[in-house]
C-alpha positions in Angstrom: 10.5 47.7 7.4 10.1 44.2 5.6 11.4 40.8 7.1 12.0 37.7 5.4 12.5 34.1 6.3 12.0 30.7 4.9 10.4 27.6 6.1 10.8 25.1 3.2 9.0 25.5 0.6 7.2 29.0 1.8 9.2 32.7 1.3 7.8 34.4 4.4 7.3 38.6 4.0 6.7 40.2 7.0 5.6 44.1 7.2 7.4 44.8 10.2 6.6 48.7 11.6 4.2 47.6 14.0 4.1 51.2 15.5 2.9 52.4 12.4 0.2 49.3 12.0 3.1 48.3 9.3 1.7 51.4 7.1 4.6 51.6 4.4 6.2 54.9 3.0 7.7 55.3 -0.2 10.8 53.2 0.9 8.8 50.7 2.4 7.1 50.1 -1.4 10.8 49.8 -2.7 11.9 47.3 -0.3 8.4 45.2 -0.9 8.7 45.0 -4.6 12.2 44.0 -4.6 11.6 41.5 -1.6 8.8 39.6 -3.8 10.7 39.7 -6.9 13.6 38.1 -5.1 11.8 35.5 -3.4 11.6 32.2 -5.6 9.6 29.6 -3.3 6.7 28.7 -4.5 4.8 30.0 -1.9 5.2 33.2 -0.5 2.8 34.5 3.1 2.2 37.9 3.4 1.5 39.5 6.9 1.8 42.1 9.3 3.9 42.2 12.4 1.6 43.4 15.9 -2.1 43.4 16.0 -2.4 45.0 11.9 -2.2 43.6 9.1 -1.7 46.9 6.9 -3.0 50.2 7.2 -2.0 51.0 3.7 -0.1 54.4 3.1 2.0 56.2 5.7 -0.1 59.1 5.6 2.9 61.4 7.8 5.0 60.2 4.3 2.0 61.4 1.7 1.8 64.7 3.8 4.7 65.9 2.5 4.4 64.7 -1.1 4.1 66.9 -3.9 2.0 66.5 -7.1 4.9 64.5 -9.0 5.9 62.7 -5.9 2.2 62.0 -5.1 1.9 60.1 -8.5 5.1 58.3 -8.4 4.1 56.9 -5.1 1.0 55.9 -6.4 3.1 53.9 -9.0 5.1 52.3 -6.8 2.0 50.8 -4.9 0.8 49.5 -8.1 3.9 47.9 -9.0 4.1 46.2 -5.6 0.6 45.0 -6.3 1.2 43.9 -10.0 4.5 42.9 -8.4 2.2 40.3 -6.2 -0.2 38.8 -9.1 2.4 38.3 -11.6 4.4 36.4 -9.2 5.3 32.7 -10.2 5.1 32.1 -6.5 1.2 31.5 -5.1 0.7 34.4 -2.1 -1.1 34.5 0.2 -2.1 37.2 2.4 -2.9 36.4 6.0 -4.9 38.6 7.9 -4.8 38.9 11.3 -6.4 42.1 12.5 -7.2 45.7 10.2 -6.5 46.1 7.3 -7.1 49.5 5.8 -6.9 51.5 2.0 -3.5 50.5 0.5 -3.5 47.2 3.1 -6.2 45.8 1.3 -5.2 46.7 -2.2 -2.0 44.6 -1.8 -4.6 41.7 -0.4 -6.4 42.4 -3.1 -3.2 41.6 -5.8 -3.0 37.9 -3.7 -4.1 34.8 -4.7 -5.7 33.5 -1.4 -6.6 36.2 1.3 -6.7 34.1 4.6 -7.8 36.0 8.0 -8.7 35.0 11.7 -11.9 36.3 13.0 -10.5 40.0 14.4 -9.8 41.1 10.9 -11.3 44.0 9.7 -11.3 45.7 6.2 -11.9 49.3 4.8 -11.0 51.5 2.4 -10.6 54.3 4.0 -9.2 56.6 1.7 -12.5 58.9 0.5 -12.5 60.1 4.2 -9.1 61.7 3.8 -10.6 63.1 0.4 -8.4 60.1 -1.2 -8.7 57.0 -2.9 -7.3 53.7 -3.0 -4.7 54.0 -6.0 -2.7 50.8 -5.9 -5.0 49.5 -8.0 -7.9 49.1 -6.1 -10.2 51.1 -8.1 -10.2 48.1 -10.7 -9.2 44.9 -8.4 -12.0 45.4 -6.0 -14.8 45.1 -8.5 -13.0 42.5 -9.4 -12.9 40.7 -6.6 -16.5 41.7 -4.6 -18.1 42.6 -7.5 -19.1 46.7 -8.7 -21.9 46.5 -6.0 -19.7 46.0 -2.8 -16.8 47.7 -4.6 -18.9 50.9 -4.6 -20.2 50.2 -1.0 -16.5 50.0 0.4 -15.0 53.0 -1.3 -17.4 55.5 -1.2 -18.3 54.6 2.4 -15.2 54.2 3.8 -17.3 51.6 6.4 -15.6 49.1 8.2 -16.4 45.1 7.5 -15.6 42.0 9.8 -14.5 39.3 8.5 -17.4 37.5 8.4 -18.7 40.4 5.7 -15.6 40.2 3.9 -16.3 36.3 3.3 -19.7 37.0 2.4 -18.6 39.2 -0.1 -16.1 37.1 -1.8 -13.1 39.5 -0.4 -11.6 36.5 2.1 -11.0 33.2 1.0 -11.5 31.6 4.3 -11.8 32.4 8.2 -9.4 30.3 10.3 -7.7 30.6 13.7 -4.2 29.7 12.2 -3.4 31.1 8.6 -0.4 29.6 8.3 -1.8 26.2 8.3 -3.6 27.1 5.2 -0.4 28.4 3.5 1.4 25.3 4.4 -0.6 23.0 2.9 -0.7 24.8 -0.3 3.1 24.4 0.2 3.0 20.8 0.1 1.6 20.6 -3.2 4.2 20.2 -6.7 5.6 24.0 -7.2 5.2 23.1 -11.1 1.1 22.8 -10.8 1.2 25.3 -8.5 2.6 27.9 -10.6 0.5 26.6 -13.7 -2.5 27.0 -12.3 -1.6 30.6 -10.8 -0.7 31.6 -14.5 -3.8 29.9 -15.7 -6.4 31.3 -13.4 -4.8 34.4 -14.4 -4.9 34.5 -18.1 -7.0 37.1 -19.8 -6.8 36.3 -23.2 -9.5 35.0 -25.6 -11.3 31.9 -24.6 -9.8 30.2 -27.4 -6.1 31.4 -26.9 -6.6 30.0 -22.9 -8.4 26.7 -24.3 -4.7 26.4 -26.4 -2.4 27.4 -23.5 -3.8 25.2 -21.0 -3.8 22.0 -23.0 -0.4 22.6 -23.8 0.4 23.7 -20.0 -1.4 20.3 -19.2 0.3 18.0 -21.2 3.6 19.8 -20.0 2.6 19.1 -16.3 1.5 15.4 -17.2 4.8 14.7 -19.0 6.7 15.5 -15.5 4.2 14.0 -13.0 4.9 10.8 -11.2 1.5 8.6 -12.6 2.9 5.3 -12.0 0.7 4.5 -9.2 -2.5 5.1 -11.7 -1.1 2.5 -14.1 
């Protein structure tokens, strides 16, 4: 259900059940979360095997769930997501084709969300009488702001990728997203990873001000400056 490889410096994390559009059951989630936390290259890319990128829950798997099992497999998206932004490694997700309700969550939980021009986004869960519940209900806003988030999920419309830029949900459009993820690759692991844990500190403005001068002068200590002397 998941493959892995790696190409130097970038951990490689292939959902692999093209028949399904790589949707992922509750086994699936398992073998993602423990596949990211395993991983320790500084870059990991995120994508789908066949012509999808995700099409979120394996909805012949949620059929048969019951109440309890319903909310533990809602918890075991979230984890896989929170698995994803807590990461030391930078991920990036790279889109190449639809990627639908718990799909986009976990794009959502990525650093960088890279697509080629036949990707496609919704959130498709309010016309099954669902939600997104990986948590999508707080990272969208997050991302697109509560305008678009409210657009998306109470919709259920389908965007292009050139919306999805517009509304802050891509990063970029390319032709090759794994040219993108290796030149983030070829950068020093230790800034990478700072800047990651920077750009995703919550705490007071003062507490950050604190943590990154210290995680500066940290960084500055290790770095090769010779030339600039």
């Amino acid at each position: 259900m998941i493959t892995t490889s790696i190409d130097g410096a970038v951990g490689i994390v292939t959902l692999d059940r093209p028949h399904k559009r790589n949707a992922l059951s509750p086994a699936g989630l398992d073998e993602l979360e423990v596949t990211i936390g395993s991983l320790d290259t500084s870059v990991i890319h995120l994508r789908g095997a066949g012509p999808a990128f995700c099409a979120g829950a394996d909805l012949s798997a949620v059929a048969e769930l019951d109440s309890a099992d319903a909310r533990e497999f809602a918890r075991s998206g979230q984890r896989v997501a929170n698995a994803i932004e807590r990461s030391e490694s930078v991920i990036v997700a790279s889109i190449d084709g639809a990627a639908r309700g718990g799909g986009v969550e976990l794009a959502l939980a990525c650093d960088l969300r890279v697509a080629t021009p036949e990707a496609s986004f919704a959130e498709t869960g309010v016309r099954l009488g669902l939600f997104g519940a990986w948590g999508g209900t707080h990272r969208l806003p997050a991302v697109v702001g509560a305008g678009n988030a409210r657009d998306l999920a109470l919709s259920g419309r389908t965007i292009d990728a050139e919306e999805a830029l517009r509304m802050g949900l891509l990063s970029r459009i390319v032709d090759d997203p794994a040219e993108i993820v290796a030149a983030i690759a070829d950068h020093d692991p230790a800034a990478l990873a700072t800047i990651k844990k920077r750009l995703r500190d919550d705490a007071p403005p003062e507490e950050q001000d604190r943590r990154e001068a210290a995680a500066f002068a940290e960084l500055v200590e290790d770095a090769d400056l010779a030339d600039y002397r």
